[in-house]
C-alpha positions in Angstrom: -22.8 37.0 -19.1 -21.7 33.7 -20.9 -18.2 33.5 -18.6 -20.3 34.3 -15.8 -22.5 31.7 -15.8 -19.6 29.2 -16.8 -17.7 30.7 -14.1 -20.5 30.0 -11.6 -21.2 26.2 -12.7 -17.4 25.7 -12.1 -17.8 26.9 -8.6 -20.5 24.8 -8.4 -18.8 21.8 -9.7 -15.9 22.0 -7.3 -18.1 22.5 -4.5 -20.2 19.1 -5.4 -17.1 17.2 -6.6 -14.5 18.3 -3.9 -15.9 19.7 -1.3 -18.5 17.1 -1.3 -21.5 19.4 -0.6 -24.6 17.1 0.0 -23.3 14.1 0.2 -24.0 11.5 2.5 -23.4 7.8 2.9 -25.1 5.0 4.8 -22.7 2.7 7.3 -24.0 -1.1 6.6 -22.9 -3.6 9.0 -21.0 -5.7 7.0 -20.4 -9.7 7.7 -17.1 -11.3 7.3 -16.6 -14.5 5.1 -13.0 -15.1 5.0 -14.1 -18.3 2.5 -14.2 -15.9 -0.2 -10.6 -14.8 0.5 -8.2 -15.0 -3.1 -5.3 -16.3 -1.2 -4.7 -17.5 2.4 -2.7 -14.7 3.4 -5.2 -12.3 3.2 -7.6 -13.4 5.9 -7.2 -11.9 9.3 -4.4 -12.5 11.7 -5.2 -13.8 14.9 -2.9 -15.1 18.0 -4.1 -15.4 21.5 -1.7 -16.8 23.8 -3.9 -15.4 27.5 -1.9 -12.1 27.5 -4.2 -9.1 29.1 -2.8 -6.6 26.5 -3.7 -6.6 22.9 -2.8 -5.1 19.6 -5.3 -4.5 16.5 -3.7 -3.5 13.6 -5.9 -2.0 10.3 -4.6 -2.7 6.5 -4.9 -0.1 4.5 -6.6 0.3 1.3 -7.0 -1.8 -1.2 -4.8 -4.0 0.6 -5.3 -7.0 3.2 -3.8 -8.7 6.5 -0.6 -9.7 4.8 0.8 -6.0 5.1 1.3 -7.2 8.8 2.8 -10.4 8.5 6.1 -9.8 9.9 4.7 -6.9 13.0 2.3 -10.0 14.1 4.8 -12.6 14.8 6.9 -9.3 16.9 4.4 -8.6 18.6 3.4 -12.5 19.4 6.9 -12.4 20.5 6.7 -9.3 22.5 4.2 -11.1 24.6 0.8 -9.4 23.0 -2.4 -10.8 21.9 -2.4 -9.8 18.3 -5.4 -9.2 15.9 -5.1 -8.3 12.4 -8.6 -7.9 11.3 -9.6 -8.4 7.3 -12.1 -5.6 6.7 -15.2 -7.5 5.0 -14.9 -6.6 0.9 -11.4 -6.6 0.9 -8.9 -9.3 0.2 -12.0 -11.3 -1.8 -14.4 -10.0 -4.6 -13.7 -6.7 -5.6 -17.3 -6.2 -6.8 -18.6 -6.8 -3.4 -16.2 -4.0 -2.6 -17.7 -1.6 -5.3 -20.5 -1.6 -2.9 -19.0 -0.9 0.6 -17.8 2.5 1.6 -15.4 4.2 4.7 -18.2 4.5 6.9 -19.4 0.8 6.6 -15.3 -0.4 7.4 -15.2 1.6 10.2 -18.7 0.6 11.9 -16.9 -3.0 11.4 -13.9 -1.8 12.9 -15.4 -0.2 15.8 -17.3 -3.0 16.4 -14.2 -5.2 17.0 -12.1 -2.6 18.5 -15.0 -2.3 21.5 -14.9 -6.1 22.0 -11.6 -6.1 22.6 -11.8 -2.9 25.0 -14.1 -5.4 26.9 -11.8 -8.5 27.1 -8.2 -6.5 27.9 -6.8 -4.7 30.2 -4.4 -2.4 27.7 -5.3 -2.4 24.0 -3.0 -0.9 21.7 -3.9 -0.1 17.8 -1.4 0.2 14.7 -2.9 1.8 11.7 -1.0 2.0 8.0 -2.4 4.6 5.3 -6.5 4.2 5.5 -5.6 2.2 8.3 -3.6 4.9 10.3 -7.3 7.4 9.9 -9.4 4.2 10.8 -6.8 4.4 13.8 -7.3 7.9 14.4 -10.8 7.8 14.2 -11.2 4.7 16.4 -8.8 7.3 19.1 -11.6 10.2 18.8 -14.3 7.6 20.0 -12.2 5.6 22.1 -9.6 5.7 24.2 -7.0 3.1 23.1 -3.5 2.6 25.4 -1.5 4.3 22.8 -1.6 4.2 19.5 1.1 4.5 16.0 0.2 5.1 12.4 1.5 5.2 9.6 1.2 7.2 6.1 -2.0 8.1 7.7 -4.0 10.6 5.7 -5.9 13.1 7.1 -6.7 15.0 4.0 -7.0 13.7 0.6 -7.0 16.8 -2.2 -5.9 20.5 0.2 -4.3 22.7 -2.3 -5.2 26.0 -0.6 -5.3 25.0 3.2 -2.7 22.6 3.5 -1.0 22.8 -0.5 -1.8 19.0 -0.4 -2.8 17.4 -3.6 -3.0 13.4 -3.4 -4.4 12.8 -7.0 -5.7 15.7 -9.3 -8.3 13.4 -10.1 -9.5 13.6 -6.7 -11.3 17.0 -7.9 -13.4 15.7 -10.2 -13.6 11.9 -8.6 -17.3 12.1 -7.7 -18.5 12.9 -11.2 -16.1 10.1 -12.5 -18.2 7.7 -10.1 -21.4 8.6 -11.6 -21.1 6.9 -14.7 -18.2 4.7 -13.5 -17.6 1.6 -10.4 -14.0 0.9 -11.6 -11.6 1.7 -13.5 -9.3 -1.9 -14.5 -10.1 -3.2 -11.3 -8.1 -6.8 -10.3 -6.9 -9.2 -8.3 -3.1 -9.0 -7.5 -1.3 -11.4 -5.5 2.2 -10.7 -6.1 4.4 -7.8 -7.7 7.5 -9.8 -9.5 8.9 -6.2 -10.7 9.0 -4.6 -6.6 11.8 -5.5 -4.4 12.1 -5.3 -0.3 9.4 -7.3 0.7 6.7 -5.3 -1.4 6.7 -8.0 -4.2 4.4 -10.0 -1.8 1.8 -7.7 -1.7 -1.8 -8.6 -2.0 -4.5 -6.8 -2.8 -7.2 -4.9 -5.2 -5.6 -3.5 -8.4 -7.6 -0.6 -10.5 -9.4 2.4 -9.2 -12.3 2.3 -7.5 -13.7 6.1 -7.5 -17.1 5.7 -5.7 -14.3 4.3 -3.0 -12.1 6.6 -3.9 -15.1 9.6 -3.0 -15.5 7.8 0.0 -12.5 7.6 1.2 -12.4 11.9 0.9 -15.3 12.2 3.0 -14.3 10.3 5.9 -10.6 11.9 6.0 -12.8 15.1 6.2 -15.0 14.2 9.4 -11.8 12.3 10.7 -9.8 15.8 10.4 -12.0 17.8 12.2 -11.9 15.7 15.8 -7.8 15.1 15.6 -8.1 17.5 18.4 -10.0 15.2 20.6 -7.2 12.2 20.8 -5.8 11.5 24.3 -4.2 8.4 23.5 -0.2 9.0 23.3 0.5 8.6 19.6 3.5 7.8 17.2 3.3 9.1 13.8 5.8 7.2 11.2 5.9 8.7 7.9 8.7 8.6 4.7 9.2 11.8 3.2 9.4 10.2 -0.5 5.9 8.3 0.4 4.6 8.3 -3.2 0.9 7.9 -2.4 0.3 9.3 0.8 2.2 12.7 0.6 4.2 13.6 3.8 2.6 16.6 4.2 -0.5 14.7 6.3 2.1 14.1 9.2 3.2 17.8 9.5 -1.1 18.0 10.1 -0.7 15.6 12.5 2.1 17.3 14.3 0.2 20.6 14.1 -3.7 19.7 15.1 -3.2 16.5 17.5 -2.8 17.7 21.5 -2.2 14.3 22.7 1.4 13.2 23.9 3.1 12.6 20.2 5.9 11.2 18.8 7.1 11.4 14.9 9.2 9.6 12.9 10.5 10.3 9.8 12.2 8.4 7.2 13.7 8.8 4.0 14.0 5.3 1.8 16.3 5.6 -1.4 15.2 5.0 -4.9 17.1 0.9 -4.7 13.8 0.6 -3.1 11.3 -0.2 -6.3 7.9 0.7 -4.1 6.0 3.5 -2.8 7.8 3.9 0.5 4.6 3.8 1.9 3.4 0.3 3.5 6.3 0.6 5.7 6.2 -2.3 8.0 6.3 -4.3 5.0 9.6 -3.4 3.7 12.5 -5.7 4.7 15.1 -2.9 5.2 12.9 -0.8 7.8 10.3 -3.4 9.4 13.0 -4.8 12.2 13.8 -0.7 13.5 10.0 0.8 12.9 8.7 -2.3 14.6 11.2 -1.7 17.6 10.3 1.9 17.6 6.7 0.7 17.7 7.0 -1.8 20.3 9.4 1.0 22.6 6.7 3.1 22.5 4.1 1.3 23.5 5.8 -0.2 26.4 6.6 3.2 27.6 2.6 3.8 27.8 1.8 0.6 29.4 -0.1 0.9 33.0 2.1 -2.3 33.9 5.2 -0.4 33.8 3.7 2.8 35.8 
């Protein structure tokens, strides 16, 4: 009777913890205030030179505008508006961002994708990790030119569906977040011991697993609409990706019915990163960039 009952109040567990039975989370409109901002090259990215086509490109997470530093002046080039939007609690005080959650950075997100619907003619989105599902998400409620992500997640923990497992933690990440906000949360502006561009990276250290529980749930409600996307999409993933496993892009490949394209790359271990924050590596940035740019020139109305 004993294992029984234990037995049961595991199921029950998982079902809470990862499955995320019950919960729910309220989208706040958050406010930007880039004065708060740790270092200049976190606030958002902004260049309007009067083109009628834009691009919006979403950081991932924890990380800020910088991640985009060398697509935004390509882009510029390419003749493109570009926006590079910080999402409010990131790239400042991370115990402001102990209080946010994935449906109150994508309301903001939203929010400035549909002003920019209303001002161009084309607008195209780029999305890396949380960034590429923001992206995807944005594409099920909207109907951007075309759109490329990548390292986007669609699923965080899937061992039996999908035999995807992001962080074992992940099981038991919203009973962590009742008793904890963060775990060695900080401030990192640099990484002296990474190489290829990623030693400039900027961003929240730590773990954040009310985030982190987040996070899961809006890759779930994400998932379920991939269907829906019209937009022609390019999918950019590295098979080595050490935080977003590769295994999200065969889902990709599998559940989206739009037009699709998918690159795949495979960075050796001189790189000392996660091969993940692609466009932000030196010694792929100028081809991925190209490839994004090709693509989204073959989708523009102006060339049709």
């Amino acid at each position: 009777m004993l294992v029984l009952v234990i037995i049961a109040l595991l199921i029950l567990i998982y079902l809470w913890s990862s499955c995320l039975i019950l919960y729910h989370e309220k989208a706040t409109k958050l406010v930007s205030d880039e004065s708060k901002c740790f270092h200049e090259d976190c606030k958002s990215i902004v260049i309007k030179q009067g083109s009628d086509k834009a691009v919006m490109m979403i950081h991932g997470f924890p990380t800020t505008p910088a991640m985009y530093s060398y697509a935004a002046r390509r882009f510029k080039a390419e003749g493109y508006d570009v926006y590079v939007p910080l999402i409010p609690t990131f790239g400042a005080d991370y115990k402001d961002f102990e209080k946010s959650n994935f449906s109150s950075w994508y309301l903001f997100l939203d929010d400035y994708f549909t002003k920019l619907e209303k001002e161009y003619k084309e607008v195209y989105l780029i999305g890396t990790s949380m960034g590429g599902a923001m992206a995807l998400r944005l594409s099920e409620n909207h109907n951007p030119t075309a759109i490329a992500v990548i390292a986007a997640p669609v699923v965080y923990n899937s061992l039996f569906r999908d035999h995807i497992v992001t962080s074992w933690s992940g099981y038991i990440g919203r009973i962590i977040a009742l008793f904890c906000k963060a775990i060695k949360p900080g401030i990192v502006t640099s990484k002296p011991k990474s190489n290829d561009g990623n030693e400039d990276w900027k961003g929240y250290s730590g773990t954040f697993p009310r985030q982190g529980v987040s996070l899961m749930y809006g890759l779930k409600e994400t998932r379920k609409r991939l269907g829906e996307i019209k937009s022609p999409m390019l999918s950019i993933h590295d098979k080595g990706d050490k935080t977003v496993p590769f295994g999200n892009q065969n889902i990709l490949r599998n559940e989206v019915k739009a037009e699709s394209e998918f690159i795949v790359t495979e960075m050796g271990d001189e790189c000392h990163h996660t091969h993940h924050a692609l466009l932000s590596y030196k010694s792929v940035q100028e081809e991925l960039t190209n490839r994004i740019i090709s693509f989204f020139n073959s989708h523009s109305e102006q060339v049709h």
